[in-house]
C-alpha positions, 0 to 999 in steps of 0.5 A: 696443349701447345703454347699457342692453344694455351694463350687463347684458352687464358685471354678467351677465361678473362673476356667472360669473367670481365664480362661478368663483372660489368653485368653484376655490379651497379654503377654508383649513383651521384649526389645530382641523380640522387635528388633528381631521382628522389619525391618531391614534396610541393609543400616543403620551402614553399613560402607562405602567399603574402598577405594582402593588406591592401584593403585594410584601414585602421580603425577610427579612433574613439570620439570623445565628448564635445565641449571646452577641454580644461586648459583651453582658454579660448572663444573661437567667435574672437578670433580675427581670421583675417589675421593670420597670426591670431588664426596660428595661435588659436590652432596651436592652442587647440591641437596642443591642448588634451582633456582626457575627462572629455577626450577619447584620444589625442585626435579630439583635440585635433578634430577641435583644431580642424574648424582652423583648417581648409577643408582638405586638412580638416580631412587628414586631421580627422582621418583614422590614425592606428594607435593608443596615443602613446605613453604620454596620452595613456598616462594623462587618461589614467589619472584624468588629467589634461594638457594646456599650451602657454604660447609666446611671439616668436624672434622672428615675429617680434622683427616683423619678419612675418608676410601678411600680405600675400596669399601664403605664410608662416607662422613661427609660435613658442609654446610650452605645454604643461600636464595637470593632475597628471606625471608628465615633464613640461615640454617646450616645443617650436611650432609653425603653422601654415596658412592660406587665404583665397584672397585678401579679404578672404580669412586665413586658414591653416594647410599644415603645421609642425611640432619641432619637439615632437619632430613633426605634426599631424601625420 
């Protein structure tokens, strides 16, 4: 064979065998493919539909029995609604003051202070509020004990820097709220209660009030 047949004999071997090499190995498949290639299963990493709340309402709080909580030492019918210092203090009495021997929840006392109030608070204080009443109430109704209020002038009233002659204002109160036949701490508090009137002759009627110590009122 003469050189040259035998350099064409060599190239021609290597194109078959090259040839046969790409026809006998797979190429390798990337982590992408992979998972493009792999089942899919809808229900797994899909999250749970959320739940709709939107229709739901707490359920209304128990109502207790009527009648004068122990602790309350106060005749609504002496109450001079035209001023609204004796209108603030008989409301906070009222809310501040629980009888778990009557009571269901700490919402009975304030359905008691509501006859205080408009008619759109009177709403929000008797409105269903969740809840067990807290630690304090639950300690007061396991061993039948009842909260009363001792109330005191506030600083600013003693100045008389209290409007009483517009349509709006104010009331600052002392108190100090005290636990019978029951183991709960006194607790003094800071409270103010606001009050409109429609006219001035008209009584005075309370819109809001807070509980410094209790950061906060009826919510």
């Amino acid at each position: 064979m003469t050189p040259a047949r035998l350099a064409l004999a060599l190239t021609a071997s290597l194109v078959l065998v090259g040839c046969s090499g790409d026809n006998t190995t797979d190429s390798p498949t990337t982590p992408a493919e992979a998972s493009q290639q792999a089942p899919s299963d809808p229900a797994i990493g899909t999250a749970a539909p959320p739940l709709d709340v939107s229709t739901w309402t707490p359920e209304p709080a128990p109502t207790g029995q009527d009648g004068q909580p122990r602790g309350l030492d106060l005749d609504p019918a002496q109450v001079d609604q035209e001023d609204p210092i004796a209108v603030a203090n008989a409301f906070a009495a009222t809310i501040l003051t629980s009888d778990a021997s009557i009571d269901l929840s700490p919402v009975d006392a304030d359905r008691r202070a509501a006859r205080w109030a408009t008619d759109e608070y009177a709403a929000t204080l008797t409105e269903p509020r969740p809840g067990s009443g807290g630690a304090d109430w639950l300690e007061l109704e396991r061993d039948s004990g009842y909260l009363s209020a001792e109330l005191s002038e506030h600083p600013a009233v003693e100045a008389g820097l209290l409007d009483v002659d517009g349509l709006v204002t104010e009331v600052p109160i002392l108190a100090t709220v005290t636990a019978h036949d029951a183991d709960l701490p006194p607790r003094d508090t800071s409270v103010l209660v606001t009050l409109i009137r429609a006219d001035t002759d008209q009584p005075w009627q309370v819109t809001d009030w807070y509980d410094d110590d209790a950061q906060g009122g009826t919510p």
